[in-house]
MDAnalysis code that builds the backbone (N, CA, C; Angstrom):
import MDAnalysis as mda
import numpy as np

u = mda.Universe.empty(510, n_residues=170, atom_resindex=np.repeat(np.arange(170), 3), trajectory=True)
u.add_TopologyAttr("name", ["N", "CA", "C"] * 170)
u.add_TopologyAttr("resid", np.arange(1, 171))
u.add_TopologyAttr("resname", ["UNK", "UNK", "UNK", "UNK", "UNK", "UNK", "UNK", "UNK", "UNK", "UNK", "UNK", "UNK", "UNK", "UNK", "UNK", "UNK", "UNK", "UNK", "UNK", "UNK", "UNK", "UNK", "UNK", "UNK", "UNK", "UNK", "UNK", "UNK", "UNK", "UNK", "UNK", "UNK", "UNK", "UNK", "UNK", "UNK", "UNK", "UNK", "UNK", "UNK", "UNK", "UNK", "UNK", "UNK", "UNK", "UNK", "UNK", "UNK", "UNK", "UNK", "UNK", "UNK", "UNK", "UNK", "UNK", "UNK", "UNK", "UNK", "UNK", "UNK", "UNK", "UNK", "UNK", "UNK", "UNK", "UNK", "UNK", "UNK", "UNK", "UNK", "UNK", "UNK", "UNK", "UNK", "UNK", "UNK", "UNK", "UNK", "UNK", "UNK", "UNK", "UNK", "UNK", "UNK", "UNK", "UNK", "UNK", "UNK", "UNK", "UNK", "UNK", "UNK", "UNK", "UNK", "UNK", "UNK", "UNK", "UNK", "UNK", "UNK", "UNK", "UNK", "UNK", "UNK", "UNK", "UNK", "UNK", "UNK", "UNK", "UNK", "UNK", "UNK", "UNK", "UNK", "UNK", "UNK", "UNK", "UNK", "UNK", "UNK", "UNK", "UNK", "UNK", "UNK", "UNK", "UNK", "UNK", "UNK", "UNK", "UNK", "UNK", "UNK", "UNK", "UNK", "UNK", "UNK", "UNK", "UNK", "UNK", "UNK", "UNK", "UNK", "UNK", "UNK", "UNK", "UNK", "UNK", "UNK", "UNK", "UNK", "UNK", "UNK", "UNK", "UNK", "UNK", "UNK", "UNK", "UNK", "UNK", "UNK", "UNK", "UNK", "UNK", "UNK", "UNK", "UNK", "UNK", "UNK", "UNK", "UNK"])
u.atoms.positions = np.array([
    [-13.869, 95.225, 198.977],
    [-13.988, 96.270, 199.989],
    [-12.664, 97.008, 200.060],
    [-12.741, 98.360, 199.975],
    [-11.197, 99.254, 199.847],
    [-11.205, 99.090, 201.803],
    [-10.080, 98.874, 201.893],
    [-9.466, 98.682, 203.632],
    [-8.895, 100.295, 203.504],
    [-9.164, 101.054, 204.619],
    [-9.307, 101.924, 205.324],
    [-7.757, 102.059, 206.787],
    [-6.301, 103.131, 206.658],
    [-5.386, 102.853, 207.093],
    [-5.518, 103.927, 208.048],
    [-5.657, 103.555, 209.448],
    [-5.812, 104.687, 210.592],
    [-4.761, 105.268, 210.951],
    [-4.951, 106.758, 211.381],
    [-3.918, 108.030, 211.179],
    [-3.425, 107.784, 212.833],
    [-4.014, 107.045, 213.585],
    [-3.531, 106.972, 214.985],
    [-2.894, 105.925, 215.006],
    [-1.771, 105.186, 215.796],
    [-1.543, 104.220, 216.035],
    [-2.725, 103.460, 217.276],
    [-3.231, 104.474, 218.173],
    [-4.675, 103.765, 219.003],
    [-5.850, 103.593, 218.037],
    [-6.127, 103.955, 217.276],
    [-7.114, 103.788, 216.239],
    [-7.068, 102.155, 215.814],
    [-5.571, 102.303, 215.217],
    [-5.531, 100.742, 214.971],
    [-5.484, 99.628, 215.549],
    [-4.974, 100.233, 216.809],
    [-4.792, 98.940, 217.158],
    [-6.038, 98.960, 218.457],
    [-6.668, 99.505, 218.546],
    [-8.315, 99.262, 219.115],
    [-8.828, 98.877, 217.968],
    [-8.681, 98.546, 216.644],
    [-9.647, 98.213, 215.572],
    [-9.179, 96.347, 215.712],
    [-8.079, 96.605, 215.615],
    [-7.781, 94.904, 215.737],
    [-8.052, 94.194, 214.254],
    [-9.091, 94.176, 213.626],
    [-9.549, 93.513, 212.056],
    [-8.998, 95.015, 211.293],
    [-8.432, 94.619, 210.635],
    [-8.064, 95.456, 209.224],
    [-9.303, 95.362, 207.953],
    [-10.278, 94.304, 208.103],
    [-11.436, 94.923, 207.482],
    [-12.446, 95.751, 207.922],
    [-12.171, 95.905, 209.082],
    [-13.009, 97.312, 209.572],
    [-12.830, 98.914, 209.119],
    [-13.651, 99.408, 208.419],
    [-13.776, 100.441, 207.787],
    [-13.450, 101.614, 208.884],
    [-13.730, 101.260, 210.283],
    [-13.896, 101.757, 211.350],
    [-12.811, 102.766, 211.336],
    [-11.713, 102.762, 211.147],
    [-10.198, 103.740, 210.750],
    [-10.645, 104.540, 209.946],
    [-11.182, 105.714, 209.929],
    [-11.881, 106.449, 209.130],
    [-10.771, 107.633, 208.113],
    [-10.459, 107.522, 207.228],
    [-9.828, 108.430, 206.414],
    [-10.786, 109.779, 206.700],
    [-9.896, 111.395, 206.180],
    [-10.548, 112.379, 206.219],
    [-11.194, 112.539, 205.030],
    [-11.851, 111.773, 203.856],
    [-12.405, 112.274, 202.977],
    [-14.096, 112.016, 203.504],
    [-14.944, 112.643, 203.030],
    [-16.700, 112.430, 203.770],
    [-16.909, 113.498, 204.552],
    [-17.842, 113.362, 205.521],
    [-18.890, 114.485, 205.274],
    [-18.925, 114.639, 206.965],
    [-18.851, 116.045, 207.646],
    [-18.637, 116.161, 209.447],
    [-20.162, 116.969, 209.551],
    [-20.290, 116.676, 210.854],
    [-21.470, 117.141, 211.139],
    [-21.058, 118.249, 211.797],
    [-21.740, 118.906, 212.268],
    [-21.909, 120.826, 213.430],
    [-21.137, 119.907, 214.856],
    [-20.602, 121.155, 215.378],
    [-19.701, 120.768, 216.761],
    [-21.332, 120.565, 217.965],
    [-21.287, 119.663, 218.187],
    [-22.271, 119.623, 219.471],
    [-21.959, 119.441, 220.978],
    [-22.349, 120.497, 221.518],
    [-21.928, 120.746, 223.253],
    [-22.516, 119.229, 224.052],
    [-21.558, 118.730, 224.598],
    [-21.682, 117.881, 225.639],
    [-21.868, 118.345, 227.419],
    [-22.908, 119.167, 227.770],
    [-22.884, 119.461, 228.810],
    [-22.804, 118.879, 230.083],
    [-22.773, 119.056, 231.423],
    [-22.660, 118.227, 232.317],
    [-24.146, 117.817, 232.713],
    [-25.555, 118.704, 232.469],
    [-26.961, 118.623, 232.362],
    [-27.272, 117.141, 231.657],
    [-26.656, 117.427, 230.376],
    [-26.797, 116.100, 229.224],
    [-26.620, 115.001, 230.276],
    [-25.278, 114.879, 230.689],
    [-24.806, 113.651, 231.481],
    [-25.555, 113.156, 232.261],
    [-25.752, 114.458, 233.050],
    [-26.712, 113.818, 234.377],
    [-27.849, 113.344, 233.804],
    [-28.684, 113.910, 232.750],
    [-29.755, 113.290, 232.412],
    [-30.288, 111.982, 231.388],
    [-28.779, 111.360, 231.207],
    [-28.498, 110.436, 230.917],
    [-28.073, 109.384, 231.821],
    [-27.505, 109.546, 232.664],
    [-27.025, 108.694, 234.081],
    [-28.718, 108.585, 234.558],
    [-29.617, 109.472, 234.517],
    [-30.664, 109.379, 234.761],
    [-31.444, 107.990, 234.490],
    [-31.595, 108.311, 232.912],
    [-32.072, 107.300, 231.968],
    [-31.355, 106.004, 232.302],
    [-30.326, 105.707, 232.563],
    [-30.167, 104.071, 231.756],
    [-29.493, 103.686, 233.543],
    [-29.168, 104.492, 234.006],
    [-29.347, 104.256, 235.938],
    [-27.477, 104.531, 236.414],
    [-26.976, 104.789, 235.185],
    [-25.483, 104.782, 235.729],
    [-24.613, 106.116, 235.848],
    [-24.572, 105.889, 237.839],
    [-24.556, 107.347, 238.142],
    [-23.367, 107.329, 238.734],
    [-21.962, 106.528, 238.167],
    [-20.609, 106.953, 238.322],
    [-19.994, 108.139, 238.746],
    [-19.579, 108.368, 239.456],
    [-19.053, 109.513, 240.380],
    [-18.265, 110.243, 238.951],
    [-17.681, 109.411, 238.023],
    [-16.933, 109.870, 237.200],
    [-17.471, 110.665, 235.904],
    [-18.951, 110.606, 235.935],
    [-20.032, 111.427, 234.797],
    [-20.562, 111.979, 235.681],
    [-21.239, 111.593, 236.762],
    [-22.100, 112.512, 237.483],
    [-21.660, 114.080, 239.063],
    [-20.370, 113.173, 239.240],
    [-19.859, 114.267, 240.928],
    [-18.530, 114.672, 240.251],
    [-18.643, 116.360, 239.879],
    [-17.539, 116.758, 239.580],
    [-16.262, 117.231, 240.287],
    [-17.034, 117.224, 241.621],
    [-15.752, 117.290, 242.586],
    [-15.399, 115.724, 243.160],
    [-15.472, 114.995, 242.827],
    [-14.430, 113.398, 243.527],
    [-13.944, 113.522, 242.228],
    [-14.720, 113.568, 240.727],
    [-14.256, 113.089, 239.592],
    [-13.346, 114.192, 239.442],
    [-12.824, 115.294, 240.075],
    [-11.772, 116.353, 239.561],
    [-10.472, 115.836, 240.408],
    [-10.436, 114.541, 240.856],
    [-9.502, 114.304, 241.567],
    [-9.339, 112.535, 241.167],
    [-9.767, 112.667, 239.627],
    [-8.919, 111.382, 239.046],
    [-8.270, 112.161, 237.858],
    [-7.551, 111.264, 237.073],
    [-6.876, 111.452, 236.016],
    [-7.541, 112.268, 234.442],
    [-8.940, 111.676, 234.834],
    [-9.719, 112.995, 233.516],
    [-9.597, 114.304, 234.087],
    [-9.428, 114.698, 235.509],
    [-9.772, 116.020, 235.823],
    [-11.168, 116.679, 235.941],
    [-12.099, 115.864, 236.100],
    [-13.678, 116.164, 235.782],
    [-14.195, 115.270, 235.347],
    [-15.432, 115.633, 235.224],
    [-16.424, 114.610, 234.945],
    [-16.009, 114.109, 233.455],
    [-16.728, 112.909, 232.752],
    [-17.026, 112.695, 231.762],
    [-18.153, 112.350, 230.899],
    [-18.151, 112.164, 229.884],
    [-19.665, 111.659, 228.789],
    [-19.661, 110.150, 229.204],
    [-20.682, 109.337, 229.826],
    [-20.405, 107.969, 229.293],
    [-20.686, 107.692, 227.844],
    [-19.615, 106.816, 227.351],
    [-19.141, 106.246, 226.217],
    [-20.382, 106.002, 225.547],
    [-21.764, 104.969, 226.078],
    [-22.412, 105.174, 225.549],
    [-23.798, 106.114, 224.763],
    [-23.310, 107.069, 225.985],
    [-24.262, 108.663, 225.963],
    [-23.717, 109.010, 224.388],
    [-22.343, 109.332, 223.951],
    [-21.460, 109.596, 223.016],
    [-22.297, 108.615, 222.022],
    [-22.335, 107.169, 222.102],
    [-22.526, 106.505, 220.810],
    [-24.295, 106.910, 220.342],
    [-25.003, 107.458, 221.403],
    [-26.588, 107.412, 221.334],
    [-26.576, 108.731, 220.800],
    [-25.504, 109.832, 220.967],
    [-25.588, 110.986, 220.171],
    [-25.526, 110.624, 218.339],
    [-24.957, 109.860, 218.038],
    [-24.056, 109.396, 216.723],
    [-25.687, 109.820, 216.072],
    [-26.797, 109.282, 215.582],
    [-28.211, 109.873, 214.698],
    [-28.106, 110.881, 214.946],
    [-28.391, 111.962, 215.626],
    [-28.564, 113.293, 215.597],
    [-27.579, 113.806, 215.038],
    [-26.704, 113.479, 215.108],
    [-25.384, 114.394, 213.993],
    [-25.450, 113.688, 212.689],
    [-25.667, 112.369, 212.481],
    [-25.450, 112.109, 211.193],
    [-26.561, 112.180, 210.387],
    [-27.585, 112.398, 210.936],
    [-29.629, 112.825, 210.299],
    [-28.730, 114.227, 209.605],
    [-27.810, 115.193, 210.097],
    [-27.559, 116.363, 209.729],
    [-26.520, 116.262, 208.469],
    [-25.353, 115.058, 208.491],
    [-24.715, 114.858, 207.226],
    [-25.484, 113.902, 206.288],
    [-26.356, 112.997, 206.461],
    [-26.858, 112.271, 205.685],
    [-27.945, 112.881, 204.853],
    [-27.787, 112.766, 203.437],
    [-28.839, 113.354, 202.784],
    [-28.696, 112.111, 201.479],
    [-29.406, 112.105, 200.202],
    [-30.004, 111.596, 199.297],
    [-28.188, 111.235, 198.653],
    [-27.272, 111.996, 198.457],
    [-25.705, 112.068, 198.063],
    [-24.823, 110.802, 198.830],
    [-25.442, 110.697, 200.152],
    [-24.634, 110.366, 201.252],
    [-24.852, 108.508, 201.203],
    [-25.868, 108.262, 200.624],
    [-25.969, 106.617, 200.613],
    [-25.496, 106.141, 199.148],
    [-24.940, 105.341, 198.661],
    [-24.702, 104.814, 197.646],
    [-25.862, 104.610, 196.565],
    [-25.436, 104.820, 195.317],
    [-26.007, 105.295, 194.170],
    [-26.718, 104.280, 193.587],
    [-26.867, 103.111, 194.445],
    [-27.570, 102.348, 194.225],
    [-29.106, 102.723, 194.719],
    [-28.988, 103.051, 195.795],
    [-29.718, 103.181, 197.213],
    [-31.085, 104.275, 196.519],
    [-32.591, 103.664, 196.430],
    [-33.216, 104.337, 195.762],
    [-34.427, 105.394, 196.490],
    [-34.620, 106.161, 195.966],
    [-35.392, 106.903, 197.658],
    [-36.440, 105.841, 197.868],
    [-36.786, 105.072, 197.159],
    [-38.318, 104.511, 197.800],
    [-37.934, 102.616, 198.186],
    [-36.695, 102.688, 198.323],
    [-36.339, 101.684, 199.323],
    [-36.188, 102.251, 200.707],
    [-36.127, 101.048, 201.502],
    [-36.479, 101.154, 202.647],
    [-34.830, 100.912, 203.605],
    [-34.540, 101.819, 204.502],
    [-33.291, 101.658, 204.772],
    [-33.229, 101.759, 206.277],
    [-32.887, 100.920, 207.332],
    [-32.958, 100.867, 208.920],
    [-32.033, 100.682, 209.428],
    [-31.706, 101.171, 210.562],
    [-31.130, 101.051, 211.554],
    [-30.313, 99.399, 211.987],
    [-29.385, 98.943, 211.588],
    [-28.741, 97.305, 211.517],
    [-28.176, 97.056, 212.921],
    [-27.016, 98.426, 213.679],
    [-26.453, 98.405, 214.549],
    [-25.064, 98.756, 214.205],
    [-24.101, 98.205, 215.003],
    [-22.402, 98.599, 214.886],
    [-22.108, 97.422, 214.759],
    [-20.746, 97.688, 214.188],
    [-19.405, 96.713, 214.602],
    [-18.445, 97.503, 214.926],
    [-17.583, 96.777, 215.468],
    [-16.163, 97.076, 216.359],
    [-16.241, 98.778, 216.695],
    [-17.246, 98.969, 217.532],
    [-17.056, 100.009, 218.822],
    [-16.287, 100.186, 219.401],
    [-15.741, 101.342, 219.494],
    [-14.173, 101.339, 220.316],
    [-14.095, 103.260, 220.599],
    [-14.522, 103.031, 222.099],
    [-13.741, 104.425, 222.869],
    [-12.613, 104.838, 223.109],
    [-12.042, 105.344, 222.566],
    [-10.991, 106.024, 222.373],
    [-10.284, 107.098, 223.368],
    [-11.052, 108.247, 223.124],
    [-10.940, 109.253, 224.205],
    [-12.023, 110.198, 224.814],
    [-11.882, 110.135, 226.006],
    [-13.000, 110.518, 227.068],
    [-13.478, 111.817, 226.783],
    [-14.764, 111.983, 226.680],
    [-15.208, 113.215, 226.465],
    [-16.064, 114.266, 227.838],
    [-15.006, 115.005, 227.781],
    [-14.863, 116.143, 229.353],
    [-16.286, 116.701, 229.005],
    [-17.000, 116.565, 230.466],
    [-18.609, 117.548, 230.798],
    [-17.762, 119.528, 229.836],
    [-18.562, 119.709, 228.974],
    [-18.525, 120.808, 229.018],
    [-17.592, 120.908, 226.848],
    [-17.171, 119.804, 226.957],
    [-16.426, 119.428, 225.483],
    [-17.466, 119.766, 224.202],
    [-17.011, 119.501, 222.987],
    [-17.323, 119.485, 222.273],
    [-17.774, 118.392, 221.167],
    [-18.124, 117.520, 220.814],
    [-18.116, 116.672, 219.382],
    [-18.476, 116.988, 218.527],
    [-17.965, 116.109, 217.417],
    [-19.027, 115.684, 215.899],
    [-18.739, 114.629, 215.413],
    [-19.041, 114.383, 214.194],
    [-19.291, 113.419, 213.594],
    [-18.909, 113.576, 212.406],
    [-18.019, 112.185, 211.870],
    [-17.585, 112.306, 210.766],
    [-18.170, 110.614, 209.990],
    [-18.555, 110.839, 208.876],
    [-19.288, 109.895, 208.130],
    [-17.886, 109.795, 207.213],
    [-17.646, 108.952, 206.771],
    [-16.496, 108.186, 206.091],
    [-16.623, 107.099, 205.097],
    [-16.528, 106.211, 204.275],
    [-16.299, 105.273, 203.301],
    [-17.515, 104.596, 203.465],
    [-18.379, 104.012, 202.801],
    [-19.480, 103.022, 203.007],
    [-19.192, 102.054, 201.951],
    [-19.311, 100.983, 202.110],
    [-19.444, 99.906, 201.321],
    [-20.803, 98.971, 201.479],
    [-21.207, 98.138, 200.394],
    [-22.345, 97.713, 200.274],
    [-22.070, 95.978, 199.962],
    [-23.158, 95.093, 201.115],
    [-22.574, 93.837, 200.818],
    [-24.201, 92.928, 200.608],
    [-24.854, 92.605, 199.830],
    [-25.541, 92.112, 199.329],
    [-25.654, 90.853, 200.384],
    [-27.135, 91.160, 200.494],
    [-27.888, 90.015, 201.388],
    [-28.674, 88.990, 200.955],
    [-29.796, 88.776, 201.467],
    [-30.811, 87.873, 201.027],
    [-31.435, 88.601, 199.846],
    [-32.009, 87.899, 198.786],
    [-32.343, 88.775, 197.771],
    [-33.445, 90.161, 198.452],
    [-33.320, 91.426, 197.141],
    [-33.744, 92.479, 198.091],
    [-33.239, 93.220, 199.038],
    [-32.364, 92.736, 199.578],
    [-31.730, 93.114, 200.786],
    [-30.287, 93.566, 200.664],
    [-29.844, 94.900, 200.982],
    [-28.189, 94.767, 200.789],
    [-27.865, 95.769, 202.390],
    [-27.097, 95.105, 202.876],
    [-26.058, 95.465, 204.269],
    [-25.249, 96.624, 203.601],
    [-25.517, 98.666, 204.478],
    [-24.534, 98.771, 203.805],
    [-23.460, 99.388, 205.240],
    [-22.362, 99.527, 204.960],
    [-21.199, 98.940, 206.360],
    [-20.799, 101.214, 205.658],
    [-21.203, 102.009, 207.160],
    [-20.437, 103.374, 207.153],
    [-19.555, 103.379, 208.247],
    [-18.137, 103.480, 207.474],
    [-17.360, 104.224, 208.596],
    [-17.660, 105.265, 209.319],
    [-18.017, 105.522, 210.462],
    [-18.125, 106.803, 211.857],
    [-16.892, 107.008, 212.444],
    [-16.604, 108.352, 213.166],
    [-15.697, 108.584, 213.897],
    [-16.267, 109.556, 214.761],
    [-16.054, 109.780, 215.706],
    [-17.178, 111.068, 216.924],
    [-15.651, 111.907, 217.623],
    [-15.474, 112.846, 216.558],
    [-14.123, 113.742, 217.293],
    [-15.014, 114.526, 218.512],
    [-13.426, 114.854, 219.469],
    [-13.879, 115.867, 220.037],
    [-13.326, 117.255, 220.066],
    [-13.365, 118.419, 219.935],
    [-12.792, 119.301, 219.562],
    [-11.600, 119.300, 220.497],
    [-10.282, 119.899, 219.960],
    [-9.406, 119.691, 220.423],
    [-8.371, 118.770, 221.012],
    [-8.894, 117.523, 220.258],
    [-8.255, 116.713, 220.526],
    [-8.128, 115.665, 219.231],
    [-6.543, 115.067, 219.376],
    [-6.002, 114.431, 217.898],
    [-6.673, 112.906, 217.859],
    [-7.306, 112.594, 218.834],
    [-7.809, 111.290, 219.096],
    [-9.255, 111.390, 218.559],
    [-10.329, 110.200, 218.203],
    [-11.612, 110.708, 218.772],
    [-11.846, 109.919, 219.863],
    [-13.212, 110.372, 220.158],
    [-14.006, 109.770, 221.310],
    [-13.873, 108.196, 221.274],
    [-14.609, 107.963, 219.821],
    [-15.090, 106.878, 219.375],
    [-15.210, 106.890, 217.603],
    [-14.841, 105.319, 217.290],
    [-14.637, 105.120, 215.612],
    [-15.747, 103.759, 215.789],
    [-16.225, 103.714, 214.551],
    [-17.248, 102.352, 214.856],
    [-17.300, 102.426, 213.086],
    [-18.166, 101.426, 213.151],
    [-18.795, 100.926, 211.332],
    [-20.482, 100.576, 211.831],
    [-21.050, 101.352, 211.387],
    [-22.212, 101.884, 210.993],
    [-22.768, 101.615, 210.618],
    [-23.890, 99.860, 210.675],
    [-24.296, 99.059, 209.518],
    [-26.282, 99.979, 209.018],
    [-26.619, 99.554, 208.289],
    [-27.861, 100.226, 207.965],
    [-28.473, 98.743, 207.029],
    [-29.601, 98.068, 206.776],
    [-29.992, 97.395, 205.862],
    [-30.783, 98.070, 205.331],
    [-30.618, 97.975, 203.648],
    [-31.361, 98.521, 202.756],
    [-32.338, 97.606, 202.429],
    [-33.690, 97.347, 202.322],
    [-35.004, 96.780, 201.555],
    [-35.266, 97.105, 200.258],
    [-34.947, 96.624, 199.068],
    [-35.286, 97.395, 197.897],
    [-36.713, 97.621, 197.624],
    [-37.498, 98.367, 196.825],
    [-38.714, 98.475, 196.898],
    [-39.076, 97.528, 195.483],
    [-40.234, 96.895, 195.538],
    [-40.425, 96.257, 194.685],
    [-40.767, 96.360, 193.096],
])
């Protein structure tokens, strides 16, 4: 596995394992800037019930240290498919990876919020290094570095590793 050397000193040291791909180099593939509105928020605080003064009331939340509301962290990680459905194409999975295998959704490792994303901001998504680690026969784990910038800012939101299991087809 090529180890991956983060351009932040918070990058790294929120990564903690140095085999985490999660430190995303700039080579790979960014998705379109997507508006984080304060609508989004609320209708996400909606959904999952968490209605923090600090995503949802922009006047108490303009009188902490963000200055306004924010994205919750996990609103940010549930955006991550919709931007990467837009960089991922047939190029984007390893050349192993055959169209008529079967490839799903595995989950993350080492999730890590970084920097808060202001009602009204910007993100995207940056797809980064993938490596492939062979499972049960048939089966191979493959591990994508993510990073979720937000415009204007040297930090991102959030860096994670991106697992997907591939099914080979028979």
């Amino acid at each position: 596995m090529n180890i991956m050397t983060a351009s932040h000193d918070d990058q790294s040291s929120a990564m903690g394992n140095q085999n985490s791909l999660a430190a995303v180099d700039d080579s790979g593939r960014y998705s379109s800037w997507l508006h984080v509105d304060q609508d989004l928020i609320n209708r996400y605080a909606d959904v999952c019930g968490d209605h923090n003064f600090l995503h949802v009331n922009p006047e108490e939340a303009a009188n902490t240290v963000f200055g306004g509301t924010i994205a919750h962290g996990l609103l940010i990680l549930s955006l991550l498919p919709r931007m990467a459905q837009e960089v991922m194409g047939a190029d984007t999975l390893p050349d192993t990876a055959k169209i008529a295998d079967t490839v799903v959704n595995y989950g993350f490792d080492r999730v890590r919020f970084i920097t808060p994303v202001p009602a009204g901001g910007e993100i995207r998504t940056h797809l980064g290094q993938s490596t492939e680690e062979p499972r049960a026969p048939g089966q191979t784990l493959i591990r994508s570095a993510v990073r979720i910038e937000v415009r204007g800012s040297d930090k991102p939101a959030m860096v994670a590793d991106l697992l997907a299991m591939r099914f080979d087809s028979q």
